[in-house]
N, CA, C and O of each residue as an XYZ file, in Angstrom:
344
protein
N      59.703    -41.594    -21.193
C      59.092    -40.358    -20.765
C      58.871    -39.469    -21.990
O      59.798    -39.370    -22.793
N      57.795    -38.852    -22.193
C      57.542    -37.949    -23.215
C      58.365    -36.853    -22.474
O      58.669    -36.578    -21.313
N      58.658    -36.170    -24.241
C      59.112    -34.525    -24.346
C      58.550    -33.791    -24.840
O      57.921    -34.227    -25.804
N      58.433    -32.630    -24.614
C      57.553    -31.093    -24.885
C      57.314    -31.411    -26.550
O      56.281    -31.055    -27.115
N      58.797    -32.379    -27.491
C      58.333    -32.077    -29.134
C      57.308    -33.657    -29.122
O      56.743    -34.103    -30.120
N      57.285    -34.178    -27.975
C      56.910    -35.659    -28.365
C      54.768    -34.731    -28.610
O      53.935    -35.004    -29.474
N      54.676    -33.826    -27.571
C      53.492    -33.659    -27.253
C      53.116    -32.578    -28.697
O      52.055    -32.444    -29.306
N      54.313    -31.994    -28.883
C      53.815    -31.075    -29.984
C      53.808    -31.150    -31.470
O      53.433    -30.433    -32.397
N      54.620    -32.805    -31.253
C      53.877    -33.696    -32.617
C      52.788    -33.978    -32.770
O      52.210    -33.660    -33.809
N      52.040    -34.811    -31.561
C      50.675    -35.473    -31.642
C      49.830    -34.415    -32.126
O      48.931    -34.617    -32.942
N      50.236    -32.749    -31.398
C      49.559    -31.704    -31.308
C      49.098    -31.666    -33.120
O      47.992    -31.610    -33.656
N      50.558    -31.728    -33.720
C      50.725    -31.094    -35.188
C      49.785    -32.228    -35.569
O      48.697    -31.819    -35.974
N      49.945    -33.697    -35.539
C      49.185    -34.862    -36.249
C      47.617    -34.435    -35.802
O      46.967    -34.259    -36.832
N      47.122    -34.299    -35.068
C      45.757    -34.143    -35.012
C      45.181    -33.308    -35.577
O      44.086    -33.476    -36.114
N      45.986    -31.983    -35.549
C      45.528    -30.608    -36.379
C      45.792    -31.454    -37.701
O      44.820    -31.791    -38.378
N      47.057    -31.798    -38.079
C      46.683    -31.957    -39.738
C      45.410    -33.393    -39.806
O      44.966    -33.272    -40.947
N      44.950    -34.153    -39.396
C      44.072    -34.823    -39.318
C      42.969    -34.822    -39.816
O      42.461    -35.454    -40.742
N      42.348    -33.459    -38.594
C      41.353    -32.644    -38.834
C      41.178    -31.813    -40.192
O      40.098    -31.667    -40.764
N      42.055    -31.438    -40.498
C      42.314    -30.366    -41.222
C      41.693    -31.251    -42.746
O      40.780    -31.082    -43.553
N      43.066    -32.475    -42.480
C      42.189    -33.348    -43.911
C      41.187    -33.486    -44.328
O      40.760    -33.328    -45.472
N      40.438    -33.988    -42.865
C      39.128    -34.490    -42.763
C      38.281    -33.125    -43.383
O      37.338    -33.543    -44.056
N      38.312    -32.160    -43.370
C      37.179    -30.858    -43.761
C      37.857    -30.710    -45.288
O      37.121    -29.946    -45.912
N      38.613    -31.004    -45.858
C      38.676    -30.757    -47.178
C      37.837    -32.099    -47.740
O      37.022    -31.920    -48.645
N      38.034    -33.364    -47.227
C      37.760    -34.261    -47.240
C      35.839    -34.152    -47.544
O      35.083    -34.466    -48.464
N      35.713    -33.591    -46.319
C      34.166    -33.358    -46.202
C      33.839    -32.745    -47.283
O      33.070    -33.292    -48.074
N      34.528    -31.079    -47.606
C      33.924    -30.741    -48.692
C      33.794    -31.059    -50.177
O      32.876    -30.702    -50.915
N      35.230    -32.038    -50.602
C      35.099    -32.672    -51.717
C      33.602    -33.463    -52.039
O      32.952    -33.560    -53.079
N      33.312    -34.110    -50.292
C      31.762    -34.781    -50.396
C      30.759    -33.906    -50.792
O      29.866    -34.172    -51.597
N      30.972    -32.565    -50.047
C      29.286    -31.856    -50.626
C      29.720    -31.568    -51.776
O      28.786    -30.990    -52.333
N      30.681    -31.634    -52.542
C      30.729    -31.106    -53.984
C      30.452    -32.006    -55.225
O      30.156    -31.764    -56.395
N      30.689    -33.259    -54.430
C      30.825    -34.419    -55.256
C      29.543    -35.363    -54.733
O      29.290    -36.205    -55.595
N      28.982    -35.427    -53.990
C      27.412    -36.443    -53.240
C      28.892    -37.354    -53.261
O      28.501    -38.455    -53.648
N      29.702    -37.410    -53.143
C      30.744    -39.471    -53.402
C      30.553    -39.757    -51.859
O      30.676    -38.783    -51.117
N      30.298    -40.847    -51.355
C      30.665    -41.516    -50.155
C      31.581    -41.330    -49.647
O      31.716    -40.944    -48.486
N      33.152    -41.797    -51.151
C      34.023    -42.386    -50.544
C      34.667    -41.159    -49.826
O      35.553    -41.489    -49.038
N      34.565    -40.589    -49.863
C      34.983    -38.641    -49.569
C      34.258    -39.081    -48.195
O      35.050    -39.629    -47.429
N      33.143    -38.988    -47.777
C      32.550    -38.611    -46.406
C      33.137    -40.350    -45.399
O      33.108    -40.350    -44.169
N      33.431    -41.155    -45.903
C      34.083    -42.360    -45.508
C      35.398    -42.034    -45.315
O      35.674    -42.448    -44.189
N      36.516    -41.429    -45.886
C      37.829    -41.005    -45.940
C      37.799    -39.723    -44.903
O      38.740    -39.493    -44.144
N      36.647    -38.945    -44.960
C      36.972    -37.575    -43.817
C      35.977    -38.287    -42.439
O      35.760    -37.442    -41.571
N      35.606    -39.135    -42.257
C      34.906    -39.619    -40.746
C      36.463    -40.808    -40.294
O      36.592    -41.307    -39.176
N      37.315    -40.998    -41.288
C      38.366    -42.081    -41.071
C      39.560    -41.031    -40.206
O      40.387    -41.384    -39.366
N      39.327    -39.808    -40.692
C      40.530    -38.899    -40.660
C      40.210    -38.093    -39.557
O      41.243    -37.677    -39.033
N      38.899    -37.598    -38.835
C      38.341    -37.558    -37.888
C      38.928    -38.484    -36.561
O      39.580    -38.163    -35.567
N      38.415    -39.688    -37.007
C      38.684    -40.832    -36.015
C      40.532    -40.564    -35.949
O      41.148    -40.146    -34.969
N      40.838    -40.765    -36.653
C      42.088    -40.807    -36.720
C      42.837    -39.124    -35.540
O      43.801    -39.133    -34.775
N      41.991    -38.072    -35.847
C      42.447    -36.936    -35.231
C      42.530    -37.397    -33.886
O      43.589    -37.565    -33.281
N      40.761    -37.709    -33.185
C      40.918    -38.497    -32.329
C      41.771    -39.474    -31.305
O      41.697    -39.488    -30.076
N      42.514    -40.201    -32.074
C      43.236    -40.963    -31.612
C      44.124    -40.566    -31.380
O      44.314    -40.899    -30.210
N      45.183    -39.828    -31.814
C      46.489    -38.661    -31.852
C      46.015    -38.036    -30.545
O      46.529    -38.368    -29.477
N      45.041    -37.135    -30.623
C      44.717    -36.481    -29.490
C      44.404    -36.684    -27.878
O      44.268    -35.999    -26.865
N      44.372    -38.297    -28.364
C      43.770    -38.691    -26.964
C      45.136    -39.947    -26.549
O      45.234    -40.550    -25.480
N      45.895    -40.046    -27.536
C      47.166    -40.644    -27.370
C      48.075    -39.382    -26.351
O      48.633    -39.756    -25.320
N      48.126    -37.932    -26.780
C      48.849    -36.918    -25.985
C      48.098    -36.847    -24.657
O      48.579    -36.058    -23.845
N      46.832    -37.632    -24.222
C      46.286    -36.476    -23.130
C      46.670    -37.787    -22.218
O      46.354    -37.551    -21.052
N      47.338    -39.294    -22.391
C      46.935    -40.591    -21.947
C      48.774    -40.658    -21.123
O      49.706    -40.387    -21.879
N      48.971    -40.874    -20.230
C      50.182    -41.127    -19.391
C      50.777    -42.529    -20.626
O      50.158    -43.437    -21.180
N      52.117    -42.139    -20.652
C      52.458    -43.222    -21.789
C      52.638    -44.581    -21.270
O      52.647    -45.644    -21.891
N      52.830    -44.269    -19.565
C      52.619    -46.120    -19.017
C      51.466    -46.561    -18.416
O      51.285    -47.414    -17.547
N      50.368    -45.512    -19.293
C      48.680    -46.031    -18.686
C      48.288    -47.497    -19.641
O      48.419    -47.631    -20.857
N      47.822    -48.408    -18.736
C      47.503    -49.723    -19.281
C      46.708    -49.642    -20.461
O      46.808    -50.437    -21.395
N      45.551    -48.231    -20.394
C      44.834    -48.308    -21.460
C      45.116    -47.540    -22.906
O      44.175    -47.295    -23.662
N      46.698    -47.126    -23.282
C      47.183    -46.730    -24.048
C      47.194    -47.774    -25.320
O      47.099    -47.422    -26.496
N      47.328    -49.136    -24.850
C      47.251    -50.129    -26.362
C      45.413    -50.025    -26.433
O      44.805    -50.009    -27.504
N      44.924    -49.979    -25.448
C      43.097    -50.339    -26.637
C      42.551    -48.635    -27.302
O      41.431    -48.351    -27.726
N      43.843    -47.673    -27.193
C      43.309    -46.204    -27.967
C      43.886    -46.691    -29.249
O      43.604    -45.901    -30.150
N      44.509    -47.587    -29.612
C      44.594    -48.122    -31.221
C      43.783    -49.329    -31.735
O      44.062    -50.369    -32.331
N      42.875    -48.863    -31.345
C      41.077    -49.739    -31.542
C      40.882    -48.518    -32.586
O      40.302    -48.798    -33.635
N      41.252    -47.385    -32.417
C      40.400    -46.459    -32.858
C      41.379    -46.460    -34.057
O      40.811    -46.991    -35.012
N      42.122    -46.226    -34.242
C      42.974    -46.920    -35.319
C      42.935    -47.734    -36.491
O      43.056    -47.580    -37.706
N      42.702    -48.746    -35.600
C      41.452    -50.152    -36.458
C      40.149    -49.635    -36.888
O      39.751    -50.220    -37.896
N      39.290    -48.651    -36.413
C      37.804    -48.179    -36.706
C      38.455    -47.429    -38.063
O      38.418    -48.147    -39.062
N      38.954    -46.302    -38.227
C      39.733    -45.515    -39.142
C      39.947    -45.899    -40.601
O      39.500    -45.361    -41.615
N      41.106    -47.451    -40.397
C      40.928    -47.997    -41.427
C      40.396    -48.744    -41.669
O      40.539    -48.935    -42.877
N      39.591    -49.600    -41.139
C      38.097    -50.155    -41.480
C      37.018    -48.917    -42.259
O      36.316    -49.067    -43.259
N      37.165    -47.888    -41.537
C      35.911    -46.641    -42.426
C      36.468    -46.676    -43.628
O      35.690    -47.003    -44.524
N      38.254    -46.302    -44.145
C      38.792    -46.684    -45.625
C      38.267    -47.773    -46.822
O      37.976    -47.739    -48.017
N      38.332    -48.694    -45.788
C      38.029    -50.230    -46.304
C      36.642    -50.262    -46.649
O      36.142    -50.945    -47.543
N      36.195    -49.661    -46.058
C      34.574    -50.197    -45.958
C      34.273    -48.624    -47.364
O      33.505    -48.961    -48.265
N      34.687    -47.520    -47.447
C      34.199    -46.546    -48.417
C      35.093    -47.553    -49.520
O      34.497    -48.580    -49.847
N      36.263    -47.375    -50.028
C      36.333    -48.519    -51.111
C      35.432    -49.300    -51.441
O      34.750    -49.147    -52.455
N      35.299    -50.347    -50.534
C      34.229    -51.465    -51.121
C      32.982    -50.104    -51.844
O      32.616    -49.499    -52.851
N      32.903    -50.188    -51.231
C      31.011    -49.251    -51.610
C      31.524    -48.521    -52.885
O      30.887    -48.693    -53.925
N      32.320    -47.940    -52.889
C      33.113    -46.957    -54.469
C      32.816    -47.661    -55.519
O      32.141    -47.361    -56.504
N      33.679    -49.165    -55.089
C      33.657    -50.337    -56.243
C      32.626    -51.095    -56.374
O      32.594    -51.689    -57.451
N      31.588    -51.332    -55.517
C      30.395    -51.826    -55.508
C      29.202    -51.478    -57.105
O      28.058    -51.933    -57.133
């Protein structure tokens, strides 16, 4: 069973998420770099997932395929690397 700090972790992880993601973004308009707008759409996704992990009953069946989004996240990592080093 979740507790009031279980919900007001996810709360804190998504805010800092987000939060990354817009410094993230702006390093991109400062810099044109990809890997910046690849790292803040990863951290996005990632807010996402936190957020929609708190809103999901923890014995709902569809709680394991919200870490798909997880997998999208660090695939966006993976995939701005390659292109960096390209």
């Amino acid at each position: 069973m979740a507790t009031p700090l279980h919900f007001f972790l996810l709360g804190a992880l998504t805010l800092a998420s987000l939060a990354v993601a817009l410094f993230f973004f702006r390093f991109a308009a400062d810099t044109r770099d990809r890997l910046f707008v690849c790292f803040g759409s990863a951290f996005i996704v990632l807010g996402v997932h936190w957020l929609l992990l708190g809103m999901v009953h923890p014995a709902s069946e569809v709680r394991p395929f919200l870490y798909l989004l997880r997998l999208v996240a660090f695939l966006l990592i993976l995939v701005g690397i390659a292109v960096k080093n390209r």
